[in-house]
N, C-alpha and C positions, 0 to 999 in steps of 0.2 A: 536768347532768341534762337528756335530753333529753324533752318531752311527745312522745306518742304519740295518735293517736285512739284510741275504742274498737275500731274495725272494724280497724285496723293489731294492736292487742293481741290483741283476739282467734283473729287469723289466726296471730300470732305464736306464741301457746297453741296451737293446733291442730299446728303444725308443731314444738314442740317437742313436745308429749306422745302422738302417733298415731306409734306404733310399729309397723315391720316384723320377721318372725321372718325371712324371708331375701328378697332383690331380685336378682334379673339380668336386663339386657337384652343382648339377641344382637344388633347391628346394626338392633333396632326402628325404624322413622323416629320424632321427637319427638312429631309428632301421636298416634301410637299409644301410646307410655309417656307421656304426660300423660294419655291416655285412661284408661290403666290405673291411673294415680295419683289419679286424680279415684275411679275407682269405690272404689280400698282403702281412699281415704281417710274417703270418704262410710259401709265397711262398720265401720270401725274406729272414728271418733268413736261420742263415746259419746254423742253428741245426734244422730247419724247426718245430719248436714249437709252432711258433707266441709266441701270447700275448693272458690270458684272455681279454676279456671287457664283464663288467656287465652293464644294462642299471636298477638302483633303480628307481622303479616307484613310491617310496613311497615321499609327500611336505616335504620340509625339517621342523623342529620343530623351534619355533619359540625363540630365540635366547635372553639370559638375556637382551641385552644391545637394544630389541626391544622398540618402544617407545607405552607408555600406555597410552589407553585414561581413560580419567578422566570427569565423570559426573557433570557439574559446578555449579547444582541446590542440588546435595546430596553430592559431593565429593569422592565419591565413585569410583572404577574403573569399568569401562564402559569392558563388553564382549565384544572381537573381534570377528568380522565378521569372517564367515565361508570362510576361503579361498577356490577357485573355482578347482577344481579335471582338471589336466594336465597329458595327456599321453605323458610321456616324450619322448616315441618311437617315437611316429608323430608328433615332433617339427620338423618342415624343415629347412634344412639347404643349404645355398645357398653360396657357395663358386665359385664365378666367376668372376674375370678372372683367370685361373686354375694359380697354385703354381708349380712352376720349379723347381727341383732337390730339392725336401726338406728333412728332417729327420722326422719319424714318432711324434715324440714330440714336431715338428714343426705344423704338421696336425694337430693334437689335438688342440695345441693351436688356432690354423685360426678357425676349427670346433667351442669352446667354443665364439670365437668374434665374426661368423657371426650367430649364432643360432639365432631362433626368440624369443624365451625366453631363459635367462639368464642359462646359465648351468656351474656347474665346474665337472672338473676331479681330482679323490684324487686318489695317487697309494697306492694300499695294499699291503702286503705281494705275493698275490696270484692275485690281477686281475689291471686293471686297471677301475675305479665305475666312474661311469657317473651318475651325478644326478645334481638336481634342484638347481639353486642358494638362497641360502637361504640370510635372511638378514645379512649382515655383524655387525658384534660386534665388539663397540670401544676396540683396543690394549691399555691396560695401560701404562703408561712411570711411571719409573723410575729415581728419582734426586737426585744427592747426592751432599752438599756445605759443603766446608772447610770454619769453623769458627772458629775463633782467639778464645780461652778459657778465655783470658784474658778480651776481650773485650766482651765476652758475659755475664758474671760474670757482669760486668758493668753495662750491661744492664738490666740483672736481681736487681741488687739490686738498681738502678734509679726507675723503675718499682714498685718494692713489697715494697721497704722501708726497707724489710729485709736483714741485714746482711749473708752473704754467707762466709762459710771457713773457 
């Protein structure tokens, strides 16, 4: 179980239960369909508050598990290239054939699939942040085996030669 704040819960309620009867966007840039989301959303709550949405305009940072190049004459690692500057406001977003009866955190999601560039939505306390998909970093796993104590003793002392115990 994981805790939540209030302000993550609440936002999280808002986007499950603020429903659309139909959504399509034509090639909109993103600034304009979050405009547009912000106002449905604010006419549709029933406490008529909407939702923040913030639009980060800032490239995401570039993630431990990014991969390095490596200079194969020095060994050295090699400077990455300057990534190229994206107005996340005017990614277009082309969501047609329009979406029937959906939930606003249905929208969002269709929004982040058909963007032109890669985008996620992370919910805050206080807004819901739209920004740049940055590179994913591998999740570690975790293993845990049950071994015989007897039988590893065993193998310890076949191995070293030395007695154990």
């Amino acid at each position: 179980m994981i805790w939540t704040s209030k302000g993550r819960q609440a936002i999280v309620h808002k986007l499950n239960t603020i429903r659309f009867d139909t959504v399509q966007f034509d090639g909109l840039p993103l600034s304009e369909v979050i405009r547009i989301l912000n106002e449905e959303a604010r006419k549709r709550d029933p406490e008529k508050r909407g939702i923040n949405f913030i639009i980060n305009p800032n490239a995401p940072a570039a993630g431990a598990g990014a991969p390095v190049a490596i200079d194969p004459t020095t060994g050295l690692q090699v400077a990455a290239p300057p990534t190229e500057a994206v107005d996340v406001g005017a990614i277009s977003i082309k969501l047609n054939p329009p979406l029937i009866d959906v939930r606003l955190g249905d929208v969002l999601n269709a929004v982040e699939r058909v963007a032109e560039k890669p985008l996620r939505f992370s919910i805050e306390d206080y807004a819901v942040v739209v920004s740049l998909k940055g590179q994913e970093i591998t999740p570690l796993a975790m293993r845990t085996f049950n071994v015989d104590p007897n039988t590893f003793m065993q193998g310890l002392q076949g191995v070293g030669g030395t007695a154990f115990g």
